[in-house]
C-alpha positions as a printed Julia matrix, in Angstrom:
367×3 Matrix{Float64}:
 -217.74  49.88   17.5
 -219.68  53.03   17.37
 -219.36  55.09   14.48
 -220.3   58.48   13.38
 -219.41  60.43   10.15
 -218.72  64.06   10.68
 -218.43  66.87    7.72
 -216.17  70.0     8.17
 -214.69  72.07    5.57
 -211.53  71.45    6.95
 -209.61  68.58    8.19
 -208.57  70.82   11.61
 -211.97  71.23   12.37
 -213.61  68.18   11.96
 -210.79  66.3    14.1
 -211.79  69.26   16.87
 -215.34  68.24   16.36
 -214.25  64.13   16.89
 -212.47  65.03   20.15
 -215.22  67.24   21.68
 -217.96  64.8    21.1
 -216.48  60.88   21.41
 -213.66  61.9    23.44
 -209.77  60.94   23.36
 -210.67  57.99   22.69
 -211.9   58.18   19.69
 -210.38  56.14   16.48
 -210.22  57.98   13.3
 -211.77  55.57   10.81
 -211.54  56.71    7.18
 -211.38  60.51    5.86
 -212.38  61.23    2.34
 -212.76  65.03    0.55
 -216.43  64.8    -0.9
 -216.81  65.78   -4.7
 -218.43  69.72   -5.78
 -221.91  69.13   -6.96
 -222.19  69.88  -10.58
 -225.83  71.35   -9.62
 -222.88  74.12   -7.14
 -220.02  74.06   -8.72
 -218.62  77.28   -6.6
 -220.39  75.42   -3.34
 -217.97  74.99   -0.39
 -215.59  72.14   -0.57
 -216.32  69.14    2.63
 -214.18  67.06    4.21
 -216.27  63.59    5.4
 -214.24  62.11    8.32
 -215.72  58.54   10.17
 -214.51  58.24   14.16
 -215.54  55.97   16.78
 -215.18  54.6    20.18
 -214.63  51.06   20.76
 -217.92  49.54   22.32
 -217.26  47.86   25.88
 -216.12  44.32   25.87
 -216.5   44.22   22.03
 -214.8   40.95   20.64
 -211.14  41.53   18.25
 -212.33  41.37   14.67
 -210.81  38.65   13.33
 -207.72  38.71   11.22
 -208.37  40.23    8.18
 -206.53  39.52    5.06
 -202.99  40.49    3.54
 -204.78  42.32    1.29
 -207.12  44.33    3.88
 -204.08  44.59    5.84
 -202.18  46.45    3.6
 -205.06  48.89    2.64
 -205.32  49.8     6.7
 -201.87  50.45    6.33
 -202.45  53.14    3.15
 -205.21  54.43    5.12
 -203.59  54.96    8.59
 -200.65  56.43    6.33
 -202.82  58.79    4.64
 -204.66  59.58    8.17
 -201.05  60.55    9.36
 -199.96  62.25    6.02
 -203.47  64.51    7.01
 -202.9   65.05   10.46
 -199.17  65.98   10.28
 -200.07  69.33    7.76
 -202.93  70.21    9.43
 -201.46  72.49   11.49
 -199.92  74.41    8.58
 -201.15  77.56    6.95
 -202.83  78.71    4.19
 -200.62  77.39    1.1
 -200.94  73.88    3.09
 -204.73  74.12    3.15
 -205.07  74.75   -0.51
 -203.14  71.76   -0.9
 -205.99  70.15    1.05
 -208.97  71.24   -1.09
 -207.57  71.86   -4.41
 -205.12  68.86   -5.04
 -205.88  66.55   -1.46
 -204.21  63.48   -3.34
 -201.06  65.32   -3.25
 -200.97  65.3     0.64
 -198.76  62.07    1.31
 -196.19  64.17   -0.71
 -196.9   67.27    0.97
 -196.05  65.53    3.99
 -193.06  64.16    2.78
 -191.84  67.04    2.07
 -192.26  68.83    5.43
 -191.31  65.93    7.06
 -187.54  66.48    5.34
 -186.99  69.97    6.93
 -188.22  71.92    3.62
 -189.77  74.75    3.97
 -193.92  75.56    3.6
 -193.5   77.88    1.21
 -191.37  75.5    -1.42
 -193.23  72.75   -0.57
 -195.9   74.27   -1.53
 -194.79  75.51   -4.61
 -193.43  72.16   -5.95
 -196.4   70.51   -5.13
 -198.87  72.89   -6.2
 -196.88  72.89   -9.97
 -196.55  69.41   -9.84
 -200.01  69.16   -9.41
 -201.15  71.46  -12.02
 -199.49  69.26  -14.72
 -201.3   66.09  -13.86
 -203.65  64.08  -16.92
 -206.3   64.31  -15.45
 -207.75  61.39  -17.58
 -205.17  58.83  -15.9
 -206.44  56.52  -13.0
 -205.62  57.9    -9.36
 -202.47  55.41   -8.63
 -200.89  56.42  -12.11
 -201.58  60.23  -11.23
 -199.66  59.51   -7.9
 -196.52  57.83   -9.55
 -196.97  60.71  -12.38
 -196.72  63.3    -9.28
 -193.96  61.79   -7.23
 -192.2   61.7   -10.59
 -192.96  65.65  -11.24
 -191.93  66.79   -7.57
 -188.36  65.01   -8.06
 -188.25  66.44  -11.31
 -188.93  69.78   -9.68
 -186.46  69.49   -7.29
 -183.85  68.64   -9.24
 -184.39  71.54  -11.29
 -183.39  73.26   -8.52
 -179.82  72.29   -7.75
 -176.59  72.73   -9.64
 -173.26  71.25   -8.98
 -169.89  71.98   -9.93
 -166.69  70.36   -8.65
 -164.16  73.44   -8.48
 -161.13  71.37   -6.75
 -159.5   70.31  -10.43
 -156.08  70.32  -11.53
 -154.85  73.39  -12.71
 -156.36  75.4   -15.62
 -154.98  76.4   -19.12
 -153.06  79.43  -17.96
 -150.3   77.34  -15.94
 -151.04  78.56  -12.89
 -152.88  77.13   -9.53
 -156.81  77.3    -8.68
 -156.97  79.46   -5.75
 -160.18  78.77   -3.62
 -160.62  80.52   -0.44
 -163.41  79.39    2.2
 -165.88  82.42    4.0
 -169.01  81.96    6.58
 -170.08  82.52    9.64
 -168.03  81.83   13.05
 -167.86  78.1    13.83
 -169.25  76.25   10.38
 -166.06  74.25    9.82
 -164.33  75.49    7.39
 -160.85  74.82    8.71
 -161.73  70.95    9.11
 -163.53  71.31    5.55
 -160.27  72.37    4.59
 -158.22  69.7     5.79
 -160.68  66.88    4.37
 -160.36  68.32    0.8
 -156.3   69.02    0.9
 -156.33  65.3     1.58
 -158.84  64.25   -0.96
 -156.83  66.02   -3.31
 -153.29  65.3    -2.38
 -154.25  61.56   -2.09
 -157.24  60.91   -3.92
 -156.11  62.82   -7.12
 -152.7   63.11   -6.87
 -152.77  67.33   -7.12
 -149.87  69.41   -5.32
 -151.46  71.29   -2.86
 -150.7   74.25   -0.46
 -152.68  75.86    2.6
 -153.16  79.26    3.79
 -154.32  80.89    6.77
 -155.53  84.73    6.64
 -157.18  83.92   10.31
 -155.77  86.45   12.79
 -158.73  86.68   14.82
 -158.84  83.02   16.51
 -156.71  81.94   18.58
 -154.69  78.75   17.48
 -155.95  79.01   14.01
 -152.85  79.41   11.99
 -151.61  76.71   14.41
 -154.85  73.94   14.1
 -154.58  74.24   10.36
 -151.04  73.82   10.2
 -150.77  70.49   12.48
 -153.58  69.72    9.79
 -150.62  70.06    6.97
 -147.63  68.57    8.96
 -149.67  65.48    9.33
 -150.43  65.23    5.29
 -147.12  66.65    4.28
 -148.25  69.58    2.93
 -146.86  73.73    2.86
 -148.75  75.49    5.13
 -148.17  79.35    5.39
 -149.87  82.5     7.47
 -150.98  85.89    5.18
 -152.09  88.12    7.44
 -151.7   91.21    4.94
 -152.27  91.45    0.86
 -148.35  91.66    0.79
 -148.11  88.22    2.79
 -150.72  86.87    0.67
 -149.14  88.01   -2.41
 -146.11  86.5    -1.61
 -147.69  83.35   -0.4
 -148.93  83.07   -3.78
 -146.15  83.17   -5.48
 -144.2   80.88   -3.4
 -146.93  78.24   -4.27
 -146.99  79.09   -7.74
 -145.7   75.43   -8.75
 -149.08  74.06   -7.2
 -152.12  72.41   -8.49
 -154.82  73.83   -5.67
 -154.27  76.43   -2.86
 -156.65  76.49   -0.53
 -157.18  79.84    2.22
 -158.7   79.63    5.59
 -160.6   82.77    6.58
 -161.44  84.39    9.63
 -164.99  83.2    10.6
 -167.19  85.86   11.75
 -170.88  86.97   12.54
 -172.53  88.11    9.63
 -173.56  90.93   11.38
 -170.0   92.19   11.52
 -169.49  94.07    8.49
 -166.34  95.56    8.97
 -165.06  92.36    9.78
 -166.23  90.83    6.37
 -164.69  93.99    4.66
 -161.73  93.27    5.88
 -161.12  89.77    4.39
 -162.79  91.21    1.16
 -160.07  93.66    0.82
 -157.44  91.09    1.6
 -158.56  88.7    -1.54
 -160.19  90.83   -3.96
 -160.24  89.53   -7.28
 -156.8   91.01   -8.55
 -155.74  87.95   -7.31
 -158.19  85.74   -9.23
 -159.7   83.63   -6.22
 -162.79  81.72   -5.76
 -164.49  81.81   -3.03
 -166.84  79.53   -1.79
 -169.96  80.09    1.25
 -169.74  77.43    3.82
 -172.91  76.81    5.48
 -173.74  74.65    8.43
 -176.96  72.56    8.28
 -177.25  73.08   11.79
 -178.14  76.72   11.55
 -181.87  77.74   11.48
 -182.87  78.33    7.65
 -183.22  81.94    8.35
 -179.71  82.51    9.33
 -178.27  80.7     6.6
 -180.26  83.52    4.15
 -179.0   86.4     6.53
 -175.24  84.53    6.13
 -175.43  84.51    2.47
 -176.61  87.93    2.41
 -174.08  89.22    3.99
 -171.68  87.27    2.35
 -172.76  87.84   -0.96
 -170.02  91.01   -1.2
 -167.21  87.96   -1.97
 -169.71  87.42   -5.17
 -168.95  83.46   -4.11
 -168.87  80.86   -6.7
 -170.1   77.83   -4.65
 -172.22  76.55   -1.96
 -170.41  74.12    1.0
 -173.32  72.9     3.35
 -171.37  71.28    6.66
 -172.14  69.06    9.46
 -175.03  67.13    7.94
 -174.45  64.31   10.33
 -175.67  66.68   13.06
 -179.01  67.1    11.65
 -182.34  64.65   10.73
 -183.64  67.11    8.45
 -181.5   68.88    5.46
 -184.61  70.08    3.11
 -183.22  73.37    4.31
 -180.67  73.07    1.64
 -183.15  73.14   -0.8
 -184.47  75.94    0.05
 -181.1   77.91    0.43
 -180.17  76.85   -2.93
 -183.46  78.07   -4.53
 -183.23  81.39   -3.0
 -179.99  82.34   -3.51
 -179.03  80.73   -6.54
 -175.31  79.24   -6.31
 -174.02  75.69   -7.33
 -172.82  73.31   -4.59
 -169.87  72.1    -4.34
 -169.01  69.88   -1.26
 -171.15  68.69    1.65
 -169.21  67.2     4.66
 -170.93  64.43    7.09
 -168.22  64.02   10.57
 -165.03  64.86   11.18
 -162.72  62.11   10.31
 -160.13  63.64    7.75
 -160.47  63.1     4.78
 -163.36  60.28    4.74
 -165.92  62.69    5.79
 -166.59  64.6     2.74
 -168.54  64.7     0.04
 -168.51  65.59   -3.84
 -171.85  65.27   -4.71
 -173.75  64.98   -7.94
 -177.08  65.83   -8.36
 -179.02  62.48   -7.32
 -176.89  62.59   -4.42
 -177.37  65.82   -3.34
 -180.99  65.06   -3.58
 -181.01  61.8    -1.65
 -179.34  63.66    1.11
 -181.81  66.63    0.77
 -185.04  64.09    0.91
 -183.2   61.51    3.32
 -186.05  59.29    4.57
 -187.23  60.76    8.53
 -189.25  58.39   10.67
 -192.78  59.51    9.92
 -193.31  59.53   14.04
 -190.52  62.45   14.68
């Protein structure tokens, strides 16, 4: 094979400079980022990359070892880790000079759906606490250890759906988001989970007067499971709702789902269940939505000063790192996540390794 070495100060460009001179052909053989000469310390940092084109009629090597084996495989991994950010900006290429052992986890990162700008950030902190003085596969297991430290640090859960409190009375938790999220079907799952799963007393209400069949879909929901199921379409109706399922463990309220543009609309349903009534309230979120619309949602929702984050329809969706990021910029503890829409199987009360697993869920490093 014919090999050449070429030096860029950035990965980008020496992979442009590979392709112009061998050709699409070319094999990336090794990349390495050369050490800062103590005689320059503020000299320019260089990337050393090897390519080359297969010679004609050159013979297979032969097999190599398990052991070479297995390094081709780090290397090709850490080629891939490399190529996949490159295309990132600036926090990404600081990454790439300042801390380039950190890429594979970079990568991973990305690869999960969170954003630049977090990944970035965990990395770059994660990185900034490394001894220095421990060997280069230690520093790696030090790091991964850091970043999942990090993350965690990020998330909070708290299961709201418990029996009643001190004061005798029921929890009241009523469900607000954008149009089409699932909150109705959320609904459902969790009045089963709790009428059969922990034995609670529970009653539904719908405040939805906007879409049609609402009342009606949650409803057949509660005739299937046996449970009271009433409309409140007014603070008088909801009042007396209320009070007619004052012998209950857990009332839940279905809300009209609407654009978070619409502010009047969102008014609306904030004057129906303002807090005289002492209800939660709780965001629901679907994964589905691009990251920047779930920050819009939950700005627009913030008015109901909710107590809880529900993130729906994970099972839609390869990458959920955008929970992460949600729950690190607007800072609210989660409470369910739902996966389908079999009732009630399809729902989840997560703690915080398992909110995490589902956050970094492994994605096939070629998607």
């Amino acid at each position: 094979m014919d090999k050449k070495i070429f030096k860029a100060s950035n990965i980008q460009t020496a992979i442009a400079r590979i392709k112009e001179e061998l050709g699409p052909d070319a094999m990336i053989l090794s990349t390495r980022k050369e050490p800062k000469s103590p005689k320059d310390p503020y000299g320019e940092i260089m990337f050393e990359v090897e390519a080359g084109i297969p010679s004609t009629g050159e013979d297979k090597p032969e097999t190599p070892v398990l052991q070479d084996v297995e390094s081709l495989k780090s290397d090709i991994a850490e080629i891939k880790d490399i190529l996949s950010v490159a295309g990132f900006g600036s926090g990404v290429q600081s990454i790439l000079c300042n801390h380039f052992e950190s890429v594979g986890v970079l990568a991973s990162l990305l690869r999960c759906g969170v954003s630049e700008r977090l990944a970035v950030e965990i990395v770059q902190k994660a990185a900034a606490e490394l001894d220095q003085n421990l060997d280069t596969v230690t520093q790696m297991k030090q790091l991964k250890k850091k970043v999942m430290n990090l993350c965690l640090d990020q998330l909070r859960i708290k299961d709201f759906f418990t029996r009643r409190n001190s004061s005798g009375l029921p929890q009241v938790a009523a469900f607000v988001g954008p149009t089409g999220v699932g909150k109705t079907t959320t609904i459902a799952k969790l009045a089963a989970y709790l009428s059969f799963t922990r034995k609670m007393k529970v009653g539904l209400v719908s405040i939805d007067n906007y879409r049609i069949g609402a009342f009606e879909q949650l409803k057949a929901y509660a005739g299937i499971m046996g449970l009271v199921c009433v409309p409140a379409f007014s603070r008088q109706d909801l009042a007396f709702a209320l009070d007619r399922m004052k012998s209950m463990d857990m009332i839940l309220i279905d809300t009209a789902g609407h654009s978070h543009y619409d502010k009047e609309k969102i008014d609306k349903i904030l004057e129906l269940i303002r807090n005289d009534f002492q209800i939660s309230v709780h965001l629901t979120l679907s994964v589905t939505s691009e990251l920047i619309n779930m920050k819009e949602a939950a700005d627009a929702f913030s008015v109901f000063n909710p107590d809880t984050y529900i993130f729906t329809k994970i099972d839609e969706i390869k990458r959920c790192g955008k929970i992460l990021d949600q729950v690190a910029g607007y800072d609210l503890p989660v409470s369910l996540i739902t996966n389908g829409q079999k009732v009630p199987e399809d729902l989840i009360i997560p703690d915080n390794q398992e909110l995490l697993k589902i956050i970094l869920k492994k994605v096939p490093k070629g998607d």
